[in-house]
GUNUBA-527819 format. One record per atom (N, C-alpha, C): residue in three letters; x, y, z. Coordinates in steps of 0.1 Angstrom, whole numbers, plus 2048, in hexadecimal, padded with zeros to 3 digits. Example, Ala and Ser with C-alpha at 12.3 -4.5 7.8 and 13.67 -1.06 7.14 Angstrom:
BEGIN
ALA8847C784E;ALA87B7D384E;ALA8847DF84E;SER8807EA847;SER8897F5847;SER88180084F;
//
This chain:
BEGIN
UNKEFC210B7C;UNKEFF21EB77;UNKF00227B83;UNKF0822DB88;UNKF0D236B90;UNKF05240B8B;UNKF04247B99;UNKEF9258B96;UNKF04262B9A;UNKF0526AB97;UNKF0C27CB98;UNKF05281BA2;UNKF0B285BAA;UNKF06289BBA;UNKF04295BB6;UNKEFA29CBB2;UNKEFA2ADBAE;UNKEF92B5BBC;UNKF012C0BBA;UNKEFC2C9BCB;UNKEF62D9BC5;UNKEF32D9BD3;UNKEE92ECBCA;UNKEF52F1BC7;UNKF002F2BC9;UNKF092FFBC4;UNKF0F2F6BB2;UNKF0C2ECBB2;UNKF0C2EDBA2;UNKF012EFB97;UNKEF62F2B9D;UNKEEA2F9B96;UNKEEF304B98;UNKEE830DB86;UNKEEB31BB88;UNKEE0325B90;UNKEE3333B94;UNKED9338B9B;UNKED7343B94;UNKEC8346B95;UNKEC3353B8E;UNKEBD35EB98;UNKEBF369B99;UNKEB5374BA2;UNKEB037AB9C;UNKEA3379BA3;UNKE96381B9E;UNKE8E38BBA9;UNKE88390BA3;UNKE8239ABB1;UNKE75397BB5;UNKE6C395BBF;UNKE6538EBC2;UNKE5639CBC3;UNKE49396BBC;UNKE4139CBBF;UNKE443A6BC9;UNKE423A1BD4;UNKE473ACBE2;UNKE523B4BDF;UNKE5F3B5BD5;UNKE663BDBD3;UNKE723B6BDA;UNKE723AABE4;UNKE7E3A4BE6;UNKE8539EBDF;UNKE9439CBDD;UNKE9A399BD3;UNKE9E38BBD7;UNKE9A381BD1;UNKE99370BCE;UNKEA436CBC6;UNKEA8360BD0;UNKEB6357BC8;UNKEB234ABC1;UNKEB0346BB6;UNKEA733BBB4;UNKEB5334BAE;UNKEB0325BB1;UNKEBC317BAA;UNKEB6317B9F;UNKEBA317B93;UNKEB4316B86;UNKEB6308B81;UNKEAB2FCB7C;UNKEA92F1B7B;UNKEA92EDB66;UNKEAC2EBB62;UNKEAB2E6B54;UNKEA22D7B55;UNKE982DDB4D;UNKE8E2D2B4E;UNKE962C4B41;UNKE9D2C9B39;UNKEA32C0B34;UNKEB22B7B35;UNKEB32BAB41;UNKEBD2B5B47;UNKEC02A5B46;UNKECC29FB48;UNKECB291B46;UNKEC728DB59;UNKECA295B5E;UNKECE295B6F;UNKEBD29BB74;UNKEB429DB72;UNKEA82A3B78;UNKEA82A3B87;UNKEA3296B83;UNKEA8291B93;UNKEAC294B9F;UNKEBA297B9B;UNKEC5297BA3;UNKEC32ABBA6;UNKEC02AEB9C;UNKEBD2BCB96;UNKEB42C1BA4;UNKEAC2BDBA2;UNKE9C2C0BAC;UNKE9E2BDBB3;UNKEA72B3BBC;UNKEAA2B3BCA;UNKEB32BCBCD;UNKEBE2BFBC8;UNKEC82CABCC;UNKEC22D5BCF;UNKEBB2D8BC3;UNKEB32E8BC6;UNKEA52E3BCE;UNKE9E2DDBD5;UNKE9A2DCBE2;UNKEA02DCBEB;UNKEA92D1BEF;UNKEB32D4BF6;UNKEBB2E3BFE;UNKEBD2EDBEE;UNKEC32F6BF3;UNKEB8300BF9;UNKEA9302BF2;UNKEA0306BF8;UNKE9A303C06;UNKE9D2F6C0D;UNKE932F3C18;UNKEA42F8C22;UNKEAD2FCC1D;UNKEBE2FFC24;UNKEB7310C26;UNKEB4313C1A;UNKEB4322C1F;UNKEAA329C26;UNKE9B31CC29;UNKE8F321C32;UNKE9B320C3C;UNKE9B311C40;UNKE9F310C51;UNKEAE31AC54;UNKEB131DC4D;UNKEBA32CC4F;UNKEB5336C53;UNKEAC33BC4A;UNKEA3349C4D;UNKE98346C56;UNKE9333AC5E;UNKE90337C6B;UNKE9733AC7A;UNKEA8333C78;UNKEAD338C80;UNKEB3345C85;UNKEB334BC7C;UNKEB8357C80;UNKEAD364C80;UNKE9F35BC83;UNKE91366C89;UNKE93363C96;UNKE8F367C9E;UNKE8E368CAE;UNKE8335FCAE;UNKE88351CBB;UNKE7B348CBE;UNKE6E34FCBE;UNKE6D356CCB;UNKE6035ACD2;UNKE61368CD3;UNKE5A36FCCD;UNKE5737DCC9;UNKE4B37ECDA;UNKE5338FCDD;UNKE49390CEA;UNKE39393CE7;UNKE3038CCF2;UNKE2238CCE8;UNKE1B39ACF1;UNKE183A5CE6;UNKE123B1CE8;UNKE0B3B0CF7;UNKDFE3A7CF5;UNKDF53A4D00;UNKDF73A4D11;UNKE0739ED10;UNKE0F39BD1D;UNKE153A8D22;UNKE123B4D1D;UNKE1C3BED1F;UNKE143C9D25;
//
């Protein structure tokens, strides 16, 4: 039996606003899905995409107060 390659952009997305008041993109998962699986790796997937995103575009090395 062949598996269905799910990707994050065919999960649907929901925004919410986040305690802190920031506004959150979340992959929405249906626990009753025939695909779970496939489900919960896409939307990991698209989550550990959008840390290492919002890593690269902070500045490596911030100047350290103490040195100045």
């Amino acid at each position: 039996m062949s598996r269905r390659k799910v990707r994050p952009s065919d999960l649907p997305t929901k925004t919410v606003r986040a305690p802190d008041g920031k506004i959150v993109r979340l992959k929405v998962v249906k626990a009753d899905s025939k695909t779970l699986g496939e489900d919960l790796l896409a939307a990991f997937r698209s989550n550990v995409r959008g840390i290492r995103e919002g890593r690269r575009r902070k500045p490596q090395h911030a100047p350290d107060a103490a040195q100045s």
